[in-house]
C-alpha positions in Angstrom: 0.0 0.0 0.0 2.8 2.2 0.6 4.4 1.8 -3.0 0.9 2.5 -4.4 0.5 5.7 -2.5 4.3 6.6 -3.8 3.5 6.0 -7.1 0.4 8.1 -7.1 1.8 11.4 -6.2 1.8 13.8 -8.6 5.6 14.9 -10.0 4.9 18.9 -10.4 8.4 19.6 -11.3 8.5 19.2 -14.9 5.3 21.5 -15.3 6.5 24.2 -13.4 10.2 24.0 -15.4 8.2 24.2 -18.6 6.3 27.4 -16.9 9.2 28.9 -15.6 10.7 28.7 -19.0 7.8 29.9 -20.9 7.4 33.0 -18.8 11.7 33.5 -19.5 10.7 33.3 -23.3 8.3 35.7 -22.9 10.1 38.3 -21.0 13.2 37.6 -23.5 10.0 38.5 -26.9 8.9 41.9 -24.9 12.8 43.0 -24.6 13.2 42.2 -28.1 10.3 44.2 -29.2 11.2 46.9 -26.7 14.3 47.1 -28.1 13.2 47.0 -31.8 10.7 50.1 -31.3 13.6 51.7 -29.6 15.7 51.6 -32.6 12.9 53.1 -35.1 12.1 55.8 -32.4 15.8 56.5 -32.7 15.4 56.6 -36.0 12.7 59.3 -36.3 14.3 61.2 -33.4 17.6 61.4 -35.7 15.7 62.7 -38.9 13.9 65.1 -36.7 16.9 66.4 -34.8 18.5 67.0 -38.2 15.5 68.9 -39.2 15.6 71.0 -35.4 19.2 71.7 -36.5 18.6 73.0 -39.6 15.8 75.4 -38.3 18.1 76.2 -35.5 20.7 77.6 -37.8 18.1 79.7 -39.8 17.3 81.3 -36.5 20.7 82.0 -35.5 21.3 83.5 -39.3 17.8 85.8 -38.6 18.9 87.1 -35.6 22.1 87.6 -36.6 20.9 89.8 -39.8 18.3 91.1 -37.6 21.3 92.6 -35.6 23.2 94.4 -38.4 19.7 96.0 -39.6 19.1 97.2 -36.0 22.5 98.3 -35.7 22.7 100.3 -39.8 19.1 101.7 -38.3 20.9 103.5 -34.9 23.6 104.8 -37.6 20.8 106.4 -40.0 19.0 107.9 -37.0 22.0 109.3 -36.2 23.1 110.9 -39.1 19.3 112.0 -39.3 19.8 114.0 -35.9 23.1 115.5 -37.4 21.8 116.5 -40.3 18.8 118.2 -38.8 21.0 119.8 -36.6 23.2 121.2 -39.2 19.8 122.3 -41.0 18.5 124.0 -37.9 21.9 126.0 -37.1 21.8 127.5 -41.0 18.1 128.1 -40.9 19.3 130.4 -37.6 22.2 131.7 -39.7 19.6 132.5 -42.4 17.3 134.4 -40.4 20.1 136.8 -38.4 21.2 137.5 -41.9 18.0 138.3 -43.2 17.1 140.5 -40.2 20.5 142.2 -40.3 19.9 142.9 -43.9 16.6 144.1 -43.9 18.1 146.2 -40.6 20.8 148.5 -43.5 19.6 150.9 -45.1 20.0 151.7 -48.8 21.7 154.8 -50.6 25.3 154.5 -49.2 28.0 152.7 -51.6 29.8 151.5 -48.7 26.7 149.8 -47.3 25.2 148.6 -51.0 28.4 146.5 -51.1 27.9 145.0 -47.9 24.1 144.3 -48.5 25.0 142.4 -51.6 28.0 140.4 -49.8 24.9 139.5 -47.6 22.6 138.5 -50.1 25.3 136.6 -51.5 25.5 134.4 -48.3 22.0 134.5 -47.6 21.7 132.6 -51.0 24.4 130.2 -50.2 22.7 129.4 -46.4 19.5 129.0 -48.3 21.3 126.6 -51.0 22.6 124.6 -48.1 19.5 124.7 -46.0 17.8 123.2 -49.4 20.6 120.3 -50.4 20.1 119.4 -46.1 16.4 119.4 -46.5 17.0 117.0 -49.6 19.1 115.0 -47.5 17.4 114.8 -44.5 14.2 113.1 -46.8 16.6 110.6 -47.9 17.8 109.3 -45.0 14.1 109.6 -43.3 13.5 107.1 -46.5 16.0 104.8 -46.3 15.7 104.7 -42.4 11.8 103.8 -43.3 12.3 100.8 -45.5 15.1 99.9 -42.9 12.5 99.2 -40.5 10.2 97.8 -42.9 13.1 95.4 -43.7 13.9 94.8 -39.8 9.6 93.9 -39.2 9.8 91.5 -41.8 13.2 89.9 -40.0 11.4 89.8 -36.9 8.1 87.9 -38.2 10.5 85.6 -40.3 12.4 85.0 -36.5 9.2 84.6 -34.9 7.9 82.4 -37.7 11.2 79.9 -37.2 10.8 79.8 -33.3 7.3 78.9 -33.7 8.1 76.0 -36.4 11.0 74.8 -33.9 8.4 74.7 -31.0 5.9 72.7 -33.4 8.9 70.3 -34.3 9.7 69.3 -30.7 6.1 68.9 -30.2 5.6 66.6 -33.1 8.7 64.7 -32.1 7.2 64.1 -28.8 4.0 62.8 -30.0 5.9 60.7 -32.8 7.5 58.9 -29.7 4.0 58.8 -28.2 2.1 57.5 -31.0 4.8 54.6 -32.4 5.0 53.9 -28.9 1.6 52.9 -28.8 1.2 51.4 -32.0 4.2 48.6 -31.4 2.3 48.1 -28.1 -0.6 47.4 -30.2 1.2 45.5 -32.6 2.6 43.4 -30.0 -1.0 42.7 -28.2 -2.6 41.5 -31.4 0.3 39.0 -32.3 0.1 37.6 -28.9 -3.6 37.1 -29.0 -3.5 35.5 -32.8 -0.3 33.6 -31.6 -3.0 32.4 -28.8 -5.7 31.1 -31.5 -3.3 29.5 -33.2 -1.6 27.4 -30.4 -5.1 26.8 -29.4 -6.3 25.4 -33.0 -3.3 23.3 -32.8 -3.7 21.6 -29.9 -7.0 20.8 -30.7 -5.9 19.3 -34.2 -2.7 17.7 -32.7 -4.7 16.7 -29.4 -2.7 13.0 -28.2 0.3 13.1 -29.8 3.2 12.4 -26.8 5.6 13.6 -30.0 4.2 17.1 -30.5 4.4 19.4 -27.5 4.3 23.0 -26.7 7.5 24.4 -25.2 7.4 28.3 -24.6 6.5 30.1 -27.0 6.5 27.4 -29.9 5.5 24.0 -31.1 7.9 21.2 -31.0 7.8 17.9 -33.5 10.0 15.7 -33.0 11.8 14.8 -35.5 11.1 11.0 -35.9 7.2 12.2 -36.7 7.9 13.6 -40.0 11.7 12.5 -40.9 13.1 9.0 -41.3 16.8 8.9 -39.8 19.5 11.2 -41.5 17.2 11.9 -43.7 15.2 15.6 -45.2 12.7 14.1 -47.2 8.9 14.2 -45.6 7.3 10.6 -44.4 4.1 10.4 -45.6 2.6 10.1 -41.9 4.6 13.1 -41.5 2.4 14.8 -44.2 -0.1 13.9 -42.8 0.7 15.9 -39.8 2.1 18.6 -41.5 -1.5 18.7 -43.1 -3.5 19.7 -40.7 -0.7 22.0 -39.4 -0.9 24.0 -43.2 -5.1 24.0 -42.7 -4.4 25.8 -39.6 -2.0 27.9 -41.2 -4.1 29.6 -43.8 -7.0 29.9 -41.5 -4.5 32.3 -39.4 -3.6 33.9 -42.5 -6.9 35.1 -43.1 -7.5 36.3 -39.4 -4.4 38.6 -38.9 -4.9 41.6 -40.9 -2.3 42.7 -43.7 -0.9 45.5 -41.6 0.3 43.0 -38.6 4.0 42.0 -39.6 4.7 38.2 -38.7 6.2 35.0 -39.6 6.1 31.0 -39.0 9.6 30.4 -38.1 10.6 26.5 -38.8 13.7 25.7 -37.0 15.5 22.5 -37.7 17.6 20.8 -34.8 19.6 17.7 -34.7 21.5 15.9 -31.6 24.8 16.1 -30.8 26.4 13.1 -32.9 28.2 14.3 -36.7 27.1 13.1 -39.6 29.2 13.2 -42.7 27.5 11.9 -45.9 28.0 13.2 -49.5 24.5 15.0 -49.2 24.8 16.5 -45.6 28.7 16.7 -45.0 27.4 18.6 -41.0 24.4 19.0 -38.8 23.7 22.3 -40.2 23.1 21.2 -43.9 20.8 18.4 -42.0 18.9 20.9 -40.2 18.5 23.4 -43.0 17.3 20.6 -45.2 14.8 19.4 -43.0 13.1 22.9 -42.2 13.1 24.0 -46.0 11.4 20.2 -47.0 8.5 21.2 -44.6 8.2 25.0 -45.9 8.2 23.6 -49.0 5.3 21.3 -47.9 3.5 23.7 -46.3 3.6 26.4 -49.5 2.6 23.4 -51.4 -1.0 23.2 -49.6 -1.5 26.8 -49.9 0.4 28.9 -47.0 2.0 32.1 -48.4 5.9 31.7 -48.7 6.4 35.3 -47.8 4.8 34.6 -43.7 7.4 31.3 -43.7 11.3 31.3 -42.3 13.1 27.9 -42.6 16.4 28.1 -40.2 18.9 25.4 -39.3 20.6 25.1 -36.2 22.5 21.9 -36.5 23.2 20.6 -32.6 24.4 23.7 -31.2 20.8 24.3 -29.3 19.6 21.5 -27.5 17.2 21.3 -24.9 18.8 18.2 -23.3 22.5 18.2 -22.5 22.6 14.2 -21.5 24.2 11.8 -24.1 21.5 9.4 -23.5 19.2 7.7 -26.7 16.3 9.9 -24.7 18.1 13.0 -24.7 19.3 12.6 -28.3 15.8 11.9 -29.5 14.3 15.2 -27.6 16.8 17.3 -29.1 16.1 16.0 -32.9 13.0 18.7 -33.7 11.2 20.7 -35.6 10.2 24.0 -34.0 6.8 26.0 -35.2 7.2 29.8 -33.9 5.0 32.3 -34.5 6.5 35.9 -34.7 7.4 39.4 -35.7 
């Protein structure tokens, strides 16, 4: 009674290792994707920066003109004052002139010749009053399309800033929104990667040689290959049958914007093999998971969703040198993915 009540307790441990591992692989996919959406934010940031850096130098090329124009308008204003300065000063001139000569009398040579030495400069302060009247319009013009020029500086600078504030604020919500949309991307493959598994172990339900590990199906490799060879057994394609039906009913589901793939990994054990067809594992394994994409386009699945890879022995899941361990570690691996 004591043996029967050993042999019916229930061995946990190999359910909680294949948990333990699946929740490893899963924290190993989000990392990956994390990582991936990191690099095409980095991306857009770059192209953006560039584009902040260019705007950035316009600004500093504005303000810097901006500067000179302010600085040629103090000079004009400047002259402006000087000139009507001057202009004032002979206006004076003119006036004491005219008053002094309006002040002689006429009759006396003497004084005749000193009235018309005063005409005389009268006309010259008037001449020179008139060219600094001439000038002083001049310069009041210039100095007014100077500030015309310097407005339209400032609403250029003003239009720049404002485009550089917009650009950090589209960058920011470029980050936001890809962000979100990976996040996205990532829920819907893990929900269709969930109605797949599920149609398959419905369609695979009883088979000790077909097994979920992680995040992928495992066939072993005795299922669908006869020993050392690549060529499909025709219970094998029988297998690989229903696995293709499920196939294209995914293909259907997942919209065309969703980016995935069935990865088929081959893997052998650790023992070489050296034939004139397969001179190493790796030709083996590469054989075997192109036979069943092959197989697989063959009852309709679209070659662009389907990754053969070979891995030879160099990933096994069992490290003993036992006929067990050797026999787990020749497999076929289904993985759905980005």
């Amino acid at each position: 009674m004591a043996r029967t009540r050993r042999s019916q307790v229930t061995n946990y441990w190999p359910g909680f290792v294949d948990a333990l591992s699946s929740l490893l692989l899963v924290i190993i996919f989000m990392l990956s994707l994390f990582m991936l959406s990191q690099f095409f934010l980095n991306q857009q940031i770059s192209g953006k920066d560039t584009a902040m850096s260019r705007l950035n130098a316009q600004i500093a090329e504005l303000t810097e003109l901006l500067q000179l124009e302010q600085a040629g308008s103090s000079d004009l204003e400047g002259t402006i004052a000087t000139l009507q300065a001057t202009l004032s000063d002979t206006v004076s001139e003119r006036d004491a002139m005219a008053a002094e000569l309006a002040s002689i009398g006429t009759g006396d040579s003497g004084k005749d010749a000193e009235i018309a030495a005063l005409r005389s400069e009268l006309s010259d302060s008037e001449d020179m009053s008139r060219d600094a009247a001439a000038q002083v319009a001049l310069l009041n013009q210039q100095l007014s399309a100077l500030r015309t020029q310097i407005g339209a500086l400032e609403q250029a600078l003003e239009a720049s800033e404002s485009k550089d504030t917009e650009s950090r604020t589209q960058i920011a919500d470029l980050g936001r929104r890809l962000n979100l949309a990976l996040a996205q991307r990532v829920q819907d493959l893990s929900r269709y990667r969930s109605d797949f598994f599920g149609k398959l172990r419905e369609i695979l339900e009883g088979r000790a040689d077909v097994r979920v590990v992680g995040d992928r199906f495992v066939f072993q490799s005795e299922v669908l290959f006869d020993a050392g060879a690549a060529d499909i057994s025709s219970e094998g394609e029988e297998e690989l049958a229903k696995l293709a039906s499920a196939i294209v009913e995914l293909e259907a589901q997942i919209p065309e914007d969703v980016d995935w793939v069935l990865r088929i990994d081959g893997h052998t054990d650790k023992r070489p093999i050296n034939t004139p067809q397969f001179p190493s594992n790796w030709e083996l394994s590469a054989a075997r998971a192109i036979s069943v994409a092959k197989y697989l386009v063959a009852e309709g699945v679209d070659p662009e969703h389907l990754v053969p890879a070979g891995f030879g022995e160099f990933t096994p899941i069992d490290d003993g040198d036992s006929e067990e361990a050797y026999r787990r570690n020749r497999r076929i691996e289904f993985k759905l993915t980005e």
